[in-house]
N, CA, C and O of each residue as an XYZ file, in Angstrom:
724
protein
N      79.914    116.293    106.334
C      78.782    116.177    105.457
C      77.635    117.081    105.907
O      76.874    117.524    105.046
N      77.536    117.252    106.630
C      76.515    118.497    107.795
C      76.692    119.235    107.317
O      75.689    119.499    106.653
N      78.075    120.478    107.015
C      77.882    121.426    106.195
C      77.336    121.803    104.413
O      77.112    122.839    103.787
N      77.294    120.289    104.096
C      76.311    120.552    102.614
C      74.699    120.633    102.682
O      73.908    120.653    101.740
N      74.433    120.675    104.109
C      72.779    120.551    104.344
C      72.233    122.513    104.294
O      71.191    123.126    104.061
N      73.655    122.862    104.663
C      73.106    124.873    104.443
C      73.378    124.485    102.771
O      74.205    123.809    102.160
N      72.153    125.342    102.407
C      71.805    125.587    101.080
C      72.801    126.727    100.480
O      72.922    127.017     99.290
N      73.270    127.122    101.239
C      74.350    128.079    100.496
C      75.718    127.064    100.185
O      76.334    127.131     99.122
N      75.925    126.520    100.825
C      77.057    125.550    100.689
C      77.131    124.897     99.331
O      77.875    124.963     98.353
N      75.946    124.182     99.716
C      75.634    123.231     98.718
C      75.595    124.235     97.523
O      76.701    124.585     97.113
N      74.985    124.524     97.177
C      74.864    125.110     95.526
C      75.986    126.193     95.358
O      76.125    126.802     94.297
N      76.801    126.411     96.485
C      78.590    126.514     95.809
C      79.353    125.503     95.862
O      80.388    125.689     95.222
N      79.262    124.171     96.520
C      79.939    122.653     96.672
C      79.684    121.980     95.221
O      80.461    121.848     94.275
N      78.132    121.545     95.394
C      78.040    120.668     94.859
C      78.191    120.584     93.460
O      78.590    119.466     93.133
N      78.006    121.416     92.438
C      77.965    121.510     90.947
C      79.784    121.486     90.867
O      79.915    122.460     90.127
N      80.544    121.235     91.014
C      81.967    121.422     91.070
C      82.656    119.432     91.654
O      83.638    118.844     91.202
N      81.733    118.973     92.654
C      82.155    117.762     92.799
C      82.189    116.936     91.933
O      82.969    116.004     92.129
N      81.254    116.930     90.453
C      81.384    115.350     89.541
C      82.423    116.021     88.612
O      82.882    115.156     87.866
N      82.918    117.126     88.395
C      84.171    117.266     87.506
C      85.147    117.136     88.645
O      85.842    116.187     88.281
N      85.557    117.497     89.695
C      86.415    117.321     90.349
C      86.612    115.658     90.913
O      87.746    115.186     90.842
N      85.963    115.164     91.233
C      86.453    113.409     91.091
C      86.664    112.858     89.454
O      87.678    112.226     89.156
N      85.722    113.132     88.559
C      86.302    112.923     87.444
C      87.579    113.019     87.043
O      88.125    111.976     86.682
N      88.391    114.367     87.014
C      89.259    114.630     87.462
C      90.203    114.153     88.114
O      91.279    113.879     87.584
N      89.977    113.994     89.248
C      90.934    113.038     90.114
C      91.433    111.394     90.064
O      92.484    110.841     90.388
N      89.944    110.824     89.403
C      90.535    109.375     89.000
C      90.298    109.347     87.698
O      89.354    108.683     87.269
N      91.315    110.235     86.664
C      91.390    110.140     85.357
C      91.894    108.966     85.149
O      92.115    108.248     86.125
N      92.226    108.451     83.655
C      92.967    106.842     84.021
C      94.242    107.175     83.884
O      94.892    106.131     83.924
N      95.131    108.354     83.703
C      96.081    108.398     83.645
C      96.708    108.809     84.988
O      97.834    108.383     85.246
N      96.185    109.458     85.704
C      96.097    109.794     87.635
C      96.426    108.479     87.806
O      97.503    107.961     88.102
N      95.205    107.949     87.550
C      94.762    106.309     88.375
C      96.308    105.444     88.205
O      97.037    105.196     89.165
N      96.520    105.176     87.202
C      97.953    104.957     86.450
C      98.665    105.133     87.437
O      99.190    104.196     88.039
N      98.806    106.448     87.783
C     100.522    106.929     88.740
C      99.941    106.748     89.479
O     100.035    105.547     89.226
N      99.341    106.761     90.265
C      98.771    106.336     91.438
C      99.080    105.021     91.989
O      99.511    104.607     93.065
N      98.655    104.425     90.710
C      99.020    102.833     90.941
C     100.638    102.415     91.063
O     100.972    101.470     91.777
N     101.325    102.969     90.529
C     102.848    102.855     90.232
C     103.574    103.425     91.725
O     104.495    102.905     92.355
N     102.867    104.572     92.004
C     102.887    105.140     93.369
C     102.981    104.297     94.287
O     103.912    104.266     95.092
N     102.010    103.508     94.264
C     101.320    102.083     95.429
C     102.606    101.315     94.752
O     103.565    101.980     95.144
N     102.925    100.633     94.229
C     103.415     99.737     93.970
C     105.140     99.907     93.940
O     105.883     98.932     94.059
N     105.523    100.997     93.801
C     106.574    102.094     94.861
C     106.847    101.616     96.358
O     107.603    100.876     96.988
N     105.726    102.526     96.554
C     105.426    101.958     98.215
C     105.784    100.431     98.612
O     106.807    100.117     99.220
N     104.550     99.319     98.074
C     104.721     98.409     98.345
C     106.550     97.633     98.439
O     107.197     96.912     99.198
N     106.696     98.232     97.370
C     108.009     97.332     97.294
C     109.054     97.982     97.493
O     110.007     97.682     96.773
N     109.264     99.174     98.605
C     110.273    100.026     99.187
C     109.686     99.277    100.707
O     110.468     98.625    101.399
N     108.565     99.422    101.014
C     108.381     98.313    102.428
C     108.475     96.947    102.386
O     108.422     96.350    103.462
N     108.603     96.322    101.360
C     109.231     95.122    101.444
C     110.796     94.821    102.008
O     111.345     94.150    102.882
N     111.198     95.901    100.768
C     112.644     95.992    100.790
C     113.263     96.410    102.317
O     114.286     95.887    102.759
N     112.423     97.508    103.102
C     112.658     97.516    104.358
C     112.469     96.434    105.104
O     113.507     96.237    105.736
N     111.508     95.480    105.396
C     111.757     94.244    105.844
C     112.412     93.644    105.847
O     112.662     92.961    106.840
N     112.998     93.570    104.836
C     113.714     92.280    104.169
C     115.165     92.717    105.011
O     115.939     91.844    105.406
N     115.424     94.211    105.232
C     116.412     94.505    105.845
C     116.214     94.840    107.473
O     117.095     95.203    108.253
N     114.950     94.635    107.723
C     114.628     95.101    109.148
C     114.330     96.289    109.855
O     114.418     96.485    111.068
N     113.892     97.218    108.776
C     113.451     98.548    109.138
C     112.298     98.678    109.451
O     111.913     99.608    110.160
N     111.194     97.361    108.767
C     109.885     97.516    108.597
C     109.378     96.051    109.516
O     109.982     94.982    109.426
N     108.417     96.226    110.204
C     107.200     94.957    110.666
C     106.019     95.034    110.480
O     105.538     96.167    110.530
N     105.323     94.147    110.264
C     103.839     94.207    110.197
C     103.015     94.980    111.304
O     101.817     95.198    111.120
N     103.724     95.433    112.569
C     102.987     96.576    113.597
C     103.312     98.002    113.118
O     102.939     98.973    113.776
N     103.923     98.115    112.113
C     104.043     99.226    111.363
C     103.029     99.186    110.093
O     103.414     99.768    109.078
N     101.926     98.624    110.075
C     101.623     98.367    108.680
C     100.460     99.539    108.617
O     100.252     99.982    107.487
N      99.535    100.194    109.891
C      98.803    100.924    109.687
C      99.448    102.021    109.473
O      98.818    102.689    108.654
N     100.851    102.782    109.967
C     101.586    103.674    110.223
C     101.747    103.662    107.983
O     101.693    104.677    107.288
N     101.865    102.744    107.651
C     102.583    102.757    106.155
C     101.421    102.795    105.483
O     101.656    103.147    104.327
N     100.340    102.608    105.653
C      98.802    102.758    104.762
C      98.232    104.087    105.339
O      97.102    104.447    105.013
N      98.956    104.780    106.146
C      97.915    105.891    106.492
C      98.725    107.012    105.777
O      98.312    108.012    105.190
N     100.233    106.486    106.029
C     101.425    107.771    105.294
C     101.119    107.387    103.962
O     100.864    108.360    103.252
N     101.041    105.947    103.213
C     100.890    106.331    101.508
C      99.441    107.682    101.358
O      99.566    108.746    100.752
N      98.303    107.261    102.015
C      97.243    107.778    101.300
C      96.868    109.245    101.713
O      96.158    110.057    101.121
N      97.481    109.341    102.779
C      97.326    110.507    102.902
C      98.543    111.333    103.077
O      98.508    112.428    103.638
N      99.426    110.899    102.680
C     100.614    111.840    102.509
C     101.517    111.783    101.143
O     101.735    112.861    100.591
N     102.031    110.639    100.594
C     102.530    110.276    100.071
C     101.387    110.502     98.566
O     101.921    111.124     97.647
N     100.090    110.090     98.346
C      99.602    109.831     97.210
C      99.167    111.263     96.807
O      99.221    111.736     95.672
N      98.678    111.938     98.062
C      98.159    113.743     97.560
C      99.453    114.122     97.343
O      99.264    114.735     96.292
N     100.664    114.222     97.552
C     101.797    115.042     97.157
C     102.082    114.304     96.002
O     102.975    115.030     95.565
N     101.990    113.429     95.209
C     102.062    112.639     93.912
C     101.258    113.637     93.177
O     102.001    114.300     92.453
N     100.144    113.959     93.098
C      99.156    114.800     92.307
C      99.519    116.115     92.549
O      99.412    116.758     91.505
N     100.002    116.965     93.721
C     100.186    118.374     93.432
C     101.917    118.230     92.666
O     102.507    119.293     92.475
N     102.469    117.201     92.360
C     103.812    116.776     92.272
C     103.817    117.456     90.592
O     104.792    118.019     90.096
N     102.648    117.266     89.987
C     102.390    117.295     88.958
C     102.431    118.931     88.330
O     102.375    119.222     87.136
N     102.526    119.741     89.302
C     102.164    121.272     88.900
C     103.932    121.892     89.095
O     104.301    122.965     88.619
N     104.618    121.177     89.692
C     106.016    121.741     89.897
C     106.835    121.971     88.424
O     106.683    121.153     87.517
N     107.779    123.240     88.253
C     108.157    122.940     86.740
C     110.020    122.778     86.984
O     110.784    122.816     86.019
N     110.614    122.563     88.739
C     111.531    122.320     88.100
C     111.694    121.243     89.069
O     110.702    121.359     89.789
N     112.242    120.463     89.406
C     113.149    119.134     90.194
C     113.400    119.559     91.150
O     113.128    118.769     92.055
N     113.865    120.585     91.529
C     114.571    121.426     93.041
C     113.306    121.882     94.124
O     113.109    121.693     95.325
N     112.535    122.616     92.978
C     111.284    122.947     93.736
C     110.552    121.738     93.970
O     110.017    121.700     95.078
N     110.373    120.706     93.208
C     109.646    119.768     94.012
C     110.264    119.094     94.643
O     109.495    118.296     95.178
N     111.305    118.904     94.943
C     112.128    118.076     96.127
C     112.245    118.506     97.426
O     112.127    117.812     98.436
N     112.511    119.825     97.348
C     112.527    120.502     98.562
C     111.116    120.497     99.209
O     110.987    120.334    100.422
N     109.796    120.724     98.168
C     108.382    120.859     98.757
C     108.556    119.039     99.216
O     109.077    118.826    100.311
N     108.267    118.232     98.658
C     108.380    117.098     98.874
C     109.027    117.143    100.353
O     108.160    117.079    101.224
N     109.951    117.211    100.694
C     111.041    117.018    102.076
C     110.619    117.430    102.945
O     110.641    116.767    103.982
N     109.993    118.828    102.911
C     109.029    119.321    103.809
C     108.002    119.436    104.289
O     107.610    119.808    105.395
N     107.497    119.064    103.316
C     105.772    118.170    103.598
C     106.045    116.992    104.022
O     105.098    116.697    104.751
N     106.829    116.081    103.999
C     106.923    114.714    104.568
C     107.205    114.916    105.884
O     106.544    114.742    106.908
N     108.782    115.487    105.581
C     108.816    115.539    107.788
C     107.863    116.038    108.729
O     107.705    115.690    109.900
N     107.059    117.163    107.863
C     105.955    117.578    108.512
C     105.088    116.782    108.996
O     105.037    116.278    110.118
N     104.127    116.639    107.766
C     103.283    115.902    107.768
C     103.039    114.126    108.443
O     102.179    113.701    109.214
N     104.126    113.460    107.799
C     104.313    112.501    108.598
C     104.537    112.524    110.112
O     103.886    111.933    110.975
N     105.745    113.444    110.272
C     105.656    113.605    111.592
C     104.491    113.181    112.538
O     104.139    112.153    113.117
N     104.038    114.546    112.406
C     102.289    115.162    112.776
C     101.663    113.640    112.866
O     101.172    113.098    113.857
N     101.832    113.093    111.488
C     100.583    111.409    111.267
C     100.494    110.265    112.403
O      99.736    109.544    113.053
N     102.098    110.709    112.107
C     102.772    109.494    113.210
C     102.780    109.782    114.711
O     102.758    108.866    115.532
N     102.816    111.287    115.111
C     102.787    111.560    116.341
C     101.550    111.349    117.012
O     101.425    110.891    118.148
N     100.357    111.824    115.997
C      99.256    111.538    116.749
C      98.479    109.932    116.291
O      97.592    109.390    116.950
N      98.887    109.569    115.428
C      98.387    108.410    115.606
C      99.067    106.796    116.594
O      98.514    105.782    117.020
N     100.489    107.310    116.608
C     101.031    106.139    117.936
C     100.461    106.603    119.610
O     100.233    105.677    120.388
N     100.359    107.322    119.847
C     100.132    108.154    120.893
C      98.801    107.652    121.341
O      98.629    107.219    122.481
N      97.869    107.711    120.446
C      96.648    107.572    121.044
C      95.698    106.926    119.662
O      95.257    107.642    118.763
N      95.580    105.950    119.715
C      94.819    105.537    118.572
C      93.503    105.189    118.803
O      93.296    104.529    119.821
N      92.191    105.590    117.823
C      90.829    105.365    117.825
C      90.832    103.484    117.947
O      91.810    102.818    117.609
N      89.476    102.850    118.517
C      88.719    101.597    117.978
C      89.241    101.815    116.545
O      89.401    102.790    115.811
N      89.460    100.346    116.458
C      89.644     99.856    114.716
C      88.639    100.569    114.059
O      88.900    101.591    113.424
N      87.245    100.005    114.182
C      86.240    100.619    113.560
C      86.384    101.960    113.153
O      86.492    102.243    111.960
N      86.397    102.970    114.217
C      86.718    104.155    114.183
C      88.219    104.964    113.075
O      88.314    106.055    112.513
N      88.994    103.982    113.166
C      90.142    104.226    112.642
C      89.944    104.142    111.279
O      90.081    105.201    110.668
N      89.618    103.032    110.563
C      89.259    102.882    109.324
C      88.403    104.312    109.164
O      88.974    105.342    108.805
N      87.176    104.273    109.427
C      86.477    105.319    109.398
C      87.376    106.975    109.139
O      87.240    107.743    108.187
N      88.240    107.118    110.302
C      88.546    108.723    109.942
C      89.616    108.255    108.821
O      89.859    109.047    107.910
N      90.385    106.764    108.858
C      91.297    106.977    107.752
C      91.081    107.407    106.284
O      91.856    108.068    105.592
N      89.647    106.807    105.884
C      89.056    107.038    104.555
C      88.512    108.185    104.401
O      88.648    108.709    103.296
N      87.750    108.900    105.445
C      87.406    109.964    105.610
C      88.653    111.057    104.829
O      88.471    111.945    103.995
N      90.070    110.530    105.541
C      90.959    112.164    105.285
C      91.555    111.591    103.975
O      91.946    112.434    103.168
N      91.677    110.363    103.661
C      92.434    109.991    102.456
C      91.417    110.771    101.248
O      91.841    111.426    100.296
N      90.043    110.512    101.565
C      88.965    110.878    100.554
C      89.204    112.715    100.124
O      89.482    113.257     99.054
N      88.919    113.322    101.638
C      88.719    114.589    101.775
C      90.393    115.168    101.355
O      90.410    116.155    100.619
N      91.463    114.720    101.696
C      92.525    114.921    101.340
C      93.130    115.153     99.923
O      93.897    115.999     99.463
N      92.301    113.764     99.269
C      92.404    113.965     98.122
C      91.803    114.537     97.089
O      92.272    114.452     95.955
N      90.434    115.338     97.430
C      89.541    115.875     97.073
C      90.257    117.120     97.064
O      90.359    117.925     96.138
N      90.918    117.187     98.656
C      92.110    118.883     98.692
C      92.969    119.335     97.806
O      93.121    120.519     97.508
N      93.615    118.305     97.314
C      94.898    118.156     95.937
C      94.191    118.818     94.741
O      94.402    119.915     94.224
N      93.170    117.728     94.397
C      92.824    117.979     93.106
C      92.169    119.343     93.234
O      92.648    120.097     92.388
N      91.129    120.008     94.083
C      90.282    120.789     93.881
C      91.617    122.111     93.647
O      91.399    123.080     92.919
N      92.554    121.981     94.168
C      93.430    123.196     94.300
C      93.816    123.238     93.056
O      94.425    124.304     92.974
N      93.832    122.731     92.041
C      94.528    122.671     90.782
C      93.389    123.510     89.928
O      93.578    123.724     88.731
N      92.433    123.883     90.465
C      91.180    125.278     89.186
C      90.818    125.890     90.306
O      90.641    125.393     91.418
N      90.680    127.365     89.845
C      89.956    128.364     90.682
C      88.701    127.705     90.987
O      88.344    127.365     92.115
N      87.779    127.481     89.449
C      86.293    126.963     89.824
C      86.023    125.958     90.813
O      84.905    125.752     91.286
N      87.196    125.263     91.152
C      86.734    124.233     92.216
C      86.916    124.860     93.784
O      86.839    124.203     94.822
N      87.183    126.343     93.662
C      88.118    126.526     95.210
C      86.573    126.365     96.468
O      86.719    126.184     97.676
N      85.469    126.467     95.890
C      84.301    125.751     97.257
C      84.761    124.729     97.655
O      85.158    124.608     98.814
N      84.805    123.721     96.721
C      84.820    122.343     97.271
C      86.309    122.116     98.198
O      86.463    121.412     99.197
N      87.196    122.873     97.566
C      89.035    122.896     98.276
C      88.528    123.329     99.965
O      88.715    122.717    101.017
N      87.833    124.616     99.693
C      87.013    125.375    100.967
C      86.800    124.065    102.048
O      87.423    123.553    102.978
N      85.753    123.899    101.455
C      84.865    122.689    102.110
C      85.359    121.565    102.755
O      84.981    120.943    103.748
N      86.498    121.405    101.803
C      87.002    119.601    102.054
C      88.405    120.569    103.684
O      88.679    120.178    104.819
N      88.747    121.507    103.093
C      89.654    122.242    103.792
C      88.724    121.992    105.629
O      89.048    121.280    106.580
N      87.549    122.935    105.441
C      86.729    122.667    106.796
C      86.762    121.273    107.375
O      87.382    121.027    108.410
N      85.957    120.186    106.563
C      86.445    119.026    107.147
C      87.719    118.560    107.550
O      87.676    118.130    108.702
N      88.768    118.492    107.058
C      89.915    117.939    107.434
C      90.060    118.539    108.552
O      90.172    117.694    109.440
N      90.124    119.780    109.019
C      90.514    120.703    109.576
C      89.105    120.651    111.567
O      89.287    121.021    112.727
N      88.105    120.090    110.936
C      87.078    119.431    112.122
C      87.746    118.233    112.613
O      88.090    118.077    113.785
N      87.934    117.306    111.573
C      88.687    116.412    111.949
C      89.917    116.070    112.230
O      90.211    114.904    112.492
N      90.768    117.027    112.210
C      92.321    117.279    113.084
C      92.011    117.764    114.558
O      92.593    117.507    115.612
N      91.014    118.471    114.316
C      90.404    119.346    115.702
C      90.372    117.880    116.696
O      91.243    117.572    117.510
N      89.132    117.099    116.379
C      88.922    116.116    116.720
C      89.761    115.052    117.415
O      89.603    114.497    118.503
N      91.075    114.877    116.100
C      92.168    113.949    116.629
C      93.170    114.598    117.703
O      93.936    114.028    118.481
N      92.958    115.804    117.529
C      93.514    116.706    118.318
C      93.002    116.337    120.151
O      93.593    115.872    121.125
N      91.845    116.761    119.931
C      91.206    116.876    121.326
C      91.071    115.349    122.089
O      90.831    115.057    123.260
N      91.333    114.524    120.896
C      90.679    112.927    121.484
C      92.774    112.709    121.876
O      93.155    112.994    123.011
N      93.274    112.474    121.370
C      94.743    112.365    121.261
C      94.799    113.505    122.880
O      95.285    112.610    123.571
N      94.747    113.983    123.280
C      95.221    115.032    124.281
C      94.436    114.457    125.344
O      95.016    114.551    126.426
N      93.317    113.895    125.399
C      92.696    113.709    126.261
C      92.759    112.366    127.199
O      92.560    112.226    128.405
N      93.271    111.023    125.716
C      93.439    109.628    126.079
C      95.243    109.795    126.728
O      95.713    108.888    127.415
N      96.164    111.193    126.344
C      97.391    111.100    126.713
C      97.318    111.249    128.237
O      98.237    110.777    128.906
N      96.245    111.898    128.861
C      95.907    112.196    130.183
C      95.447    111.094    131.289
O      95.866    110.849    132.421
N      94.540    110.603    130.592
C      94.138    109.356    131.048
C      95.140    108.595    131.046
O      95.431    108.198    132.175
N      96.041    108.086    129.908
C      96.829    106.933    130.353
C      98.042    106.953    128.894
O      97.862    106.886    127.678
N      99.099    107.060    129.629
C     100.421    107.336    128.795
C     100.559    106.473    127.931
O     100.013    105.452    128.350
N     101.022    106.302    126.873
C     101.622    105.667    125.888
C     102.553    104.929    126.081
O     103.216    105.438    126.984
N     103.289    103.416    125.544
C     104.399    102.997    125.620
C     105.404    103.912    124.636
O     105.116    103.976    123.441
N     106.653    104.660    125.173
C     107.029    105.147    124.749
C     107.998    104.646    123.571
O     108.157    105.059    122.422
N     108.591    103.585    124.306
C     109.567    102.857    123.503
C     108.977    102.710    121.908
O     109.669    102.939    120.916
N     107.492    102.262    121.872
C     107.012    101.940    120.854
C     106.331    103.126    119.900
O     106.119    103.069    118.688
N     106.085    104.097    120.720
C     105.852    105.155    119.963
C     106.907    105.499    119.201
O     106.777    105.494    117.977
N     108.411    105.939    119.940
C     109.223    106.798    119.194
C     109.938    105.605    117.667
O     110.429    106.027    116.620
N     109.750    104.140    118.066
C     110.290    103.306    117.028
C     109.292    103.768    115.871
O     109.861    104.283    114.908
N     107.733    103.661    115.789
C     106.995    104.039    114.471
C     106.835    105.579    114.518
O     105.886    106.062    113.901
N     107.734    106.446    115.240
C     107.627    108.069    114.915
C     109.111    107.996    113.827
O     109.064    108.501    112.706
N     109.926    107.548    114.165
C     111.001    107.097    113.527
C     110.725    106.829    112.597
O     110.937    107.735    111.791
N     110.070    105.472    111.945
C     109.793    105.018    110.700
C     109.104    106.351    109.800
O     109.771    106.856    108.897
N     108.205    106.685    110.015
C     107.313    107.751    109.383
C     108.868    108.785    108.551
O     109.019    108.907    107.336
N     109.590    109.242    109.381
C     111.132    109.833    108.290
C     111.911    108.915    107.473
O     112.862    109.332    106.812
């Protein structure tokens, strides 16, 4: 938020943000979105029910819907054949999840804190999706791009630093690095 205080920023940011959330929670977005969630929900049930899933996996499954799973739902939307989005799909997941899951079992923020960057990247994340879909929005894509990208830095440097100080249970890491594929 610091970088909308330079006046150059801002008056290329800001006139582009109330169409671009507009945008983003159209009611027909909102719609798949919801169907999305409710996807989710009841594919982690179904893992329970068979023993793939526990409730110490539950932040690992709210951090992969919203920030992995719900922005690739919206760029899902620009693909024109089935192949191409499956394959993008496959590869953004192992990635990405990966990455989610690696650094978030490893070394995790205070609750407080956690909530905090979680909404932070779900917000800014999803701000990333939509803004990429019009040239006119590419400041705000810019922008939201910088943040995410401070704040990987961040999880980066804090994650590397608490691994030094004091190791991880491994056993339990690699079971929710697992889940995340």
């Amino acid at each position: 938020m610091a970088i909308l205080l330079w006046p150059k920023t801002r008056r290329g940011v800001v006139p582009h943000l109330k169409p671009l959330v507009t945008a983003a929670f159209a009611p027909r977005l909102v719609a798949v979105y919801l169907i999305v969630l409710a996807v989710c929900v009841l594919s982690t049930l179904i893992a329970r029910a068979v023993g793939l899933w526990e409730p110490a996996l539950l932040k690992d499954t709210v951090i992969t819907t919203f920030t992995v799973i719900l922005p690739m739902t919206f760029r899902s939307m620009s693909f024109k054949t089935g192949g191409a989005l499956t394959h993008r799909l496959i590869r953004e997941t192992l990635t990405l999840a990966a990455l989610l899951t690696l650094y978030l079992d490893t070394a995790p923020l205070a609750l407080g804190w956690e909530i905090v960057v979680q909404l932070a990247a779900i917000f800014f994340g999803a701000l990333t999706a939509v803004a990429a879909t019009k040239p006119e929005w590419a400041p705000v894509k810019r922008l939201c791009d910088v943040v995410l990208a401070l704040l990987g830095t961040f999880l980066i440097v804090w994650t590397t630093v608490r691994l030094f100080q004091e190791p991880p249970d491994w056993a339990e890491f690699f079971r929710s690095l697992f889940f995340g594929f």
